[in-house]
N, C-alpha and C positions, 0 to 999 in steps of 0.2 A: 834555088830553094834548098837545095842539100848542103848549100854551103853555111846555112842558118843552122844546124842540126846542130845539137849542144852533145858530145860526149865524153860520157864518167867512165874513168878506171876506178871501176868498184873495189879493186884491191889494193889500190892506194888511198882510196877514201877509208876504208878498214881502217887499216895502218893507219891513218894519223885519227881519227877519232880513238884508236886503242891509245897511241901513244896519249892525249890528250886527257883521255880517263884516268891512265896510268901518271901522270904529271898531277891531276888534280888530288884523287888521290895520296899520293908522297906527299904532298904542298899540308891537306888537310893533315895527315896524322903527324907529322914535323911539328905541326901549329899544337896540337892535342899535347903532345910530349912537353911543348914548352909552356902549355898551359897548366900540366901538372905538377912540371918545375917551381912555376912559381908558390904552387898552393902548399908543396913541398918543405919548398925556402921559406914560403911566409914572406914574398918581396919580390919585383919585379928586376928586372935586371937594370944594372948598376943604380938602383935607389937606393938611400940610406936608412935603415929601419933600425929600431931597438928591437923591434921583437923580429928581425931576421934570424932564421933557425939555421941557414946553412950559406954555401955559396957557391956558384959555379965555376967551374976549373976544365972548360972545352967543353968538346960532346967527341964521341966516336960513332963511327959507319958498320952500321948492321944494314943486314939484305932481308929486305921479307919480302914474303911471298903472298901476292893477293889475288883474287880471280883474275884480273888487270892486268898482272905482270909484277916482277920484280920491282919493287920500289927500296930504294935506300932512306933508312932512316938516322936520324939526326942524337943518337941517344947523349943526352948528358951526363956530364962528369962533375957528381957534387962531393963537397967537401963539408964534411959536421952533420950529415946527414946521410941514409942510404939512401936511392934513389930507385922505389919498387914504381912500376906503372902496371898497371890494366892490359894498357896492349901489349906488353913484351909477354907478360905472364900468357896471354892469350895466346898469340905468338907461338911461345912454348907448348903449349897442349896440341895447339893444328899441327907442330913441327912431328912432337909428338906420335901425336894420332897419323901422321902420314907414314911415319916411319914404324910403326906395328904394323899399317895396313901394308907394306911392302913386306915388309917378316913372315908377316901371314901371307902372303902371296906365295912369300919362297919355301917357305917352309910346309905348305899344301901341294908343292912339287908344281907349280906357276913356272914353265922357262922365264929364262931373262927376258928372250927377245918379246915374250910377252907383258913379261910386268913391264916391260919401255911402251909398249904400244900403251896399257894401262892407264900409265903414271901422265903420257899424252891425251890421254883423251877426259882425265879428271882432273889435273891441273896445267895444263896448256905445256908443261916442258918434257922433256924425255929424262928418266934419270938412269945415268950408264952404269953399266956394268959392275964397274969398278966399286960406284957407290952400291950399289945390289951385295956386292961381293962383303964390301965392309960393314954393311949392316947384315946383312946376314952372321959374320963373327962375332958382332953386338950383341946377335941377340940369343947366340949359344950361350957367350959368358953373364948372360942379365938372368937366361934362365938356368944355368945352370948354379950361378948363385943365388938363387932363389929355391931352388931345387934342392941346396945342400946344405941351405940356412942354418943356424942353430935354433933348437924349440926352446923357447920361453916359457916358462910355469908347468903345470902338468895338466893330465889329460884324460882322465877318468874311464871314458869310453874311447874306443878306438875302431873303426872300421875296415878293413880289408877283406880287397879281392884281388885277382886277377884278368886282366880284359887280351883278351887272345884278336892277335893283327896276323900279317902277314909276309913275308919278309922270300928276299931274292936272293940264294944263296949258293953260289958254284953253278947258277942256270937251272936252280928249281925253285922253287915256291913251297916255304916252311912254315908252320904256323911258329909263332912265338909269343910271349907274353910278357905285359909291364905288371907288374905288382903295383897296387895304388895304396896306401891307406888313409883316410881321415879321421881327425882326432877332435873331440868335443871337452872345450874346456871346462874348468869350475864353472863361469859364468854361463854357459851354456853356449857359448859359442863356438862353429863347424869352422874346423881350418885343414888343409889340405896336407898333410904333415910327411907322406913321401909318394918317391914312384921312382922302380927301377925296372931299368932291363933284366929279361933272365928267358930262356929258353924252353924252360916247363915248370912247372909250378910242384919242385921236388922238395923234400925235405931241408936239403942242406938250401936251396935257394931263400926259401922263408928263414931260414935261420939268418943266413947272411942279410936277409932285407931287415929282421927285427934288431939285429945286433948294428944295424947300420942306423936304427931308429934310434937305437938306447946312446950311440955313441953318440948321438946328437942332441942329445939332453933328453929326451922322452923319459917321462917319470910318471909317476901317478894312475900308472894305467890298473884301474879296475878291472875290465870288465872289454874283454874283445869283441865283434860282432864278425861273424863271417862263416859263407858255407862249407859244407864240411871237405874239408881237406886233411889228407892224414898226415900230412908232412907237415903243413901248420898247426894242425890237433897236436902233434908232438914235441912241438917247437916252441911253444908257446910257454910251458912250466921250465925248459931250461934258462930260457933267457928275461921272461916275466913270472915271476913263481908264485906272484902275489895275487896276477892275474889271473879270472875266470875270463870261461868261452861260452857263447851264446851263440847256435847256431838256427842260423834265420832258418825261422821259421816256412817261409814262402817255398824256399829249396826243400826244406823237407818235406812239406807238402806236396810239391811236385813227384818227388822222389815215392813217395809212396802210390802216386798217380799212374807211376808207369806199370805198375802190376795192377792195374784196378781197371775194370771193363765200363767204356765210355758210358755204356746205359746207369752205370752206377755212382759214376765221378758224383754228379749233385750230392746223391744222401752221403757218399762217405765227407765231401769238402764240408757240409756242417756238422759232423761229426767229430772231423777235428779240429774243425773254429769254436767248437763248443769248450774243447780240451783247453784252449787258452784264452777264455772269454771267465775263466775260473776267479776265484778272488785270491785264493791262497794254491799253494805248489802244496800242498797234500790231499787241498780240494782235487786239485790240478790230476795229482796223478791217481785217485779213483775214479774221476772220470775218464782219465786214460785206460782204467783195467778195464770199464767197463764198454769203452768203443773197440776193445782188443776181443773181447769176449763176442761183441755182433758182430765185428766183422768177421770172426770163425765162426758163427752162426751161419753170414751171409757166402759162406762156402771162397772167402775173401783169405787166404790161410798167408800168403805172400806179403799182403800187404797189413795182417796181426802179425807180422815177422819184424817188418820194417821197423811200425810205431813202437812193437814194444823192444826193439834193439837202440831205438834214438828218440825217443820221448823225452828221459832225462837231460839232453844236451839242450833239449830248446826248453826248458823252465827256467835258466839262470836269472831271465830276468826278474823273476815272481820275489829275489832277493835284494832286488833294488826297487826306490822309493816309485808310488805307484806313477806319478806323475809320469813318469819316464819312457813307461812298459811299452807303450804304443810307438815307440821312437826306436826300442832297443831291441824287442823281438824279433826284428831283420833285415835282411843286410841292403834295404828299400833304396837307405842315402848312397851307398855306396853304384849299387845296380843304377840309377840314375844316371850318375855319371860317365859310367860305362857306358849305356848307352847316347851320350852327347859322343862321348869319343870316337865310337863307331860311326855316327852318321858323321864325323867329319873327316875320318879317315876313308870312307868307305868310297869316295871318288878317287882316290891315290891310285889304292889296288894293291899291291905288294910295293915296299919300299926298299929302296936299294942297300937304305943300311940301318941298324937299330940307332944308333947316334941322331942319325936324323928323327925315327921315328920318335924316340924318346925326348925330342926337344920338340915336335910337332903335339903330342900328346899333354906336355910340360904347359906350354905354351895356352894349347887350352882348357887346360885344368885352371891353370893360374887366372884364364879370361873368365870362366863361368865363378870362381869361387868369387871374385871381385864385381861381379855382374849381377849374379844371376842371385845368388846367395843374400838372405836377409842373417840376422846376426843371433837367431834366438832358435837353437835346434835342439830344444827338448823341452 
């Protein structure tokens, strides 16, 4: 009876139905390619047509990659015509997209030995080191010429901040800081226009970041948005002279928040949403005298200190067209981003070195602006 007993090597049955998939597959998109040829050519192969557009002259061997497995494909070589297809183009984006998703792997501090696990268990092969290694150098030099682009046209408004990481240095843990700016064009469109390394966010570093902007063609800039910083407050008419500062409003609310007793926050936050809910900056600033005058009523003496020391800084916008106000009053666009940065830095922990940091942060500044970003920011 035992000797009737039928047995499978189920891993050899695997195996050739893989292989089989993978055979069928190659067989079909070979066929596709030379189906496009013709529609291309305008004529089947060696028939004779007047209205033939081109002709073919071989084909070459490309490898793609499908859930299946490696298949080779059969690409043609035309002659009087270019020869674009679907699937190559396609091809290209997966190739693509595989190899950001590796970038992004290393570049979030991912070991090798794990993007190989990775890369095995989402497309069936292991990709070694070596390749890790070499895309990883791809994709310093992709962002960092991206990074150091030239700006095209000008820029009207402009955003900057600073987003504070944290970095391993001689065996401590430092804070330190990328400078970001964003620039809003004529049309009204947000583009990402720098980000550097720098240590602390000092005078001479903002100078060096703005003069790094200007030698990149930055022009046009109106009209800066950012919290108050004195080293950028000071930096800003040497190297933009033409440019005004507007400092967000949000931060300065806060700011005046840290002297003001919790029972009180509510009445004073409408007090000074009222201050910039004004139509005009001369409306603007008596109703600034007069939330200065209750709040030293409200025995509030620190914070009629604050408002009436930097009330002026945050009306700049009441000078540009109204449409805008709600966009340029503070530094919202910018603080966004910062906070992407942080939630994707915040699983690293301190980074070994600002190079890296700086191309991790690059990396996805450049992912969110092309993602996440509609094209109309004000």
């Amino acid at each position: 009876m035992s000797d009737n007993i039928i047995q499978f090597n189920e891993d050899l049955i695997k195996h050739n139905l893989k292989n089989l998939v993978r055979s069928s597959v190659e067989e079909t998109l070979n066929a596709l390619l030379d189906k496009e040829t013709d529609e291309l050519v305008n004529a089947q192969k060696y028939e004779r047509s007047a209205d033939r557009q081109g002709y073919r002259s071989g084909h070459y061997k490309r490898n793609f990659q499908t859930t299946a497995g490696d298949v080779e494909l059969k690409v043609p070589k035309l002659k009087g015509v270019s020869f674009e297809t679907a699937i190559i183009e396609r091809y290209r984006r997966r190739e693509s997209s595989v190899e950001e998703a590796l970038i992004e792997m290393y570049l979030a501090g991912v070991s090798v030995r794990r993007v190989e696990d990775i890369t095995e268990a989402l497309w069936g092969t292991k990709v070694s080191p070596g390749t890790i290694s070499s895309l990883n150098k791809k994709a310093y030099e992709h962002i960092e010429t991206w990074r150091t682009r030239p700006l095209a046209g000008s820029y009207p408004y402009v955003y900057v901040d600073g987003v504070y990481l944290k970095h391993s240095w001689g065996g401590e843990i430092q804070n330190f800081s990328i400078l970001v700016a964003i620039g809003v064009s004529n049309d009204g469109c947000r583009e990402i226009i720098g980000a550097a390394e720098d240590m602390k966010e000092g005078k001479e570093s903002w100078r060096s970041f703005f003069v790094w902007l200007k030698e990149r063609s930055l022009t046009g800039v109106r009209l800066i948005i950012g919290d108050k910083n004195l080293g950028m407050f000071e930096t800003i008419p040497e190297v933009f002279p033409d440019a005004r500062y507007q400092r967000c409003t949000v931060h300065f609310y806060r700011n005046i928040f840290s002297v003001t007793p919790r029972n009180k926050m509510k009445s004073v936050a409408m007090m000074l949403k009222a201050i910039h809910a004004q139509e005009s900056k001369e409306a603007a600033r008596e109703k600034a005298r007069q939330v200065i005058e209750k709040l030293k009523e409200m025995k509030l003496s620190s914070a009629a200190k604050k408002l009436q020391d930097g009330i002026e800084e945050t009306l700049t916008y009441l000078d540009f067209p109204t449409q805008h106000w709600t966009r340029i009053w503070t530094n919202n666009t910018i603080e966004r981003l910062n906070r992407e940065i942080k939630r994707r830095t915040k699983a690293i922990g301190a980074f070994p070195d600002g190079q890296r940091t700086l191309m991790l942060v690059c990396a996805r500044l450049r992912h969110v602006a092309g993602t996440q970003w509609g094209t109309d920011a004000t």
